[in-house]
C-alpha positions, 0 to 999 in steps of 0.5 A: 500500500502507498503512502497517501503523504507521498502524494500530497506534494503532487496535489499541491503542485496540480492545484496551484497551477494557473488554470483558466478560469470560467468565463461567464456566458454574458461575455459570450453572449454580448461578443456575439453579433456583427462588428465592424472594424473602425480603427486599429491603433498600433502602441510602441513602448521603449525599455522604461514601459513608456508610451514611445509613439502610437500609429493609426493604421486605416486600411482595414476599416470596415472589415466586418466581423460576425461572431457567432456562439463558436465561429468568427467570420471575417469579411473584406474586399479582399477575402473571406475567411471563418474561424473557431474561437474560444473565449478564456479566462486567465487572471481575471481578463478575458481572452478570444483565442483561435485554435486553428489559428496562430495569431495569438489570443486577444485580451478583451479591453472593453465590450459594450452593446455597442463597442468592442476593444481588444488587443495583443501584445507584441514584441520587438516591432520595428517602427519610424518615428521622425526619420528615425528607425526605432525598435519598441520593447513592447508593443500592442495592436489595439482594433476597435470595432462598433456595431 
């Protein structure tokens, strides 16, 4: 017979390592709907964490978003394309991430009837600000979308 103390320090371990966490299914049911793409702002940090420069980026506005209870539907002039999406959970801010896709997941900033802010964070990005080439430490891509 095993000693049940010998597994105590494994249930320790498996009960303190961040899970995702329920997410409640008014987010989902507020995602879910056509959104359309109004801007996409892109955030440069330097090493101090400090807001560097911000560019507008416009190309994309009026790319239309359906969401559905597990599918995201992007539509442009250009392309068509449906995804699986999950919504998650993790240390109190809600994500949308793609499985089939390996864009990242979005951080959920703001959800309203009417708007829906997400972003992601990347690293490393090269920028121009001035005349001058500039590599950020941190970066965020913020799209903002209205119903």
């Amino acid at each position: 017979m095993r000693n049940p103390l010998l597994l105590l320090p494994l249930l320790f371990i498996l009960l303190s390592c961040s899970q995702d966490e329920d997410v409640t299914p008014a987010i989902n049911n507020q995602l879910q709907g056509t959104w359309i793409k109004d801007i996409i702002r892109i955030q440069y940090y330097d090493a101090a964490g400090t807001l560097d420069y911000e560019d507008i980026v416009t190309e994309n506005k009026g790319y239309v978003y359906v969401i559905g209870v597990d599918s995201i539907s992007v539509t442009s002039p250009y392309y068509q394309e449906t995804l699986p999406y999950g919504i998650r959970r993790v240390d109190g801010k809600e994500y949308v991430f793609s499985p089939d896709d390996n864009s990242g997941q979005w951080e959920i900033v703001t959800l309203t009837n009417n708007k829906l802010i997400w972003q992601q964070p990347y690293h490393r990005l090269n920028y121009s600000k001035g005349g001058a080439k500039k590599t950020a430490s941190k970066s965020l891509l913020i799209e903002e979308f209205d119903r």
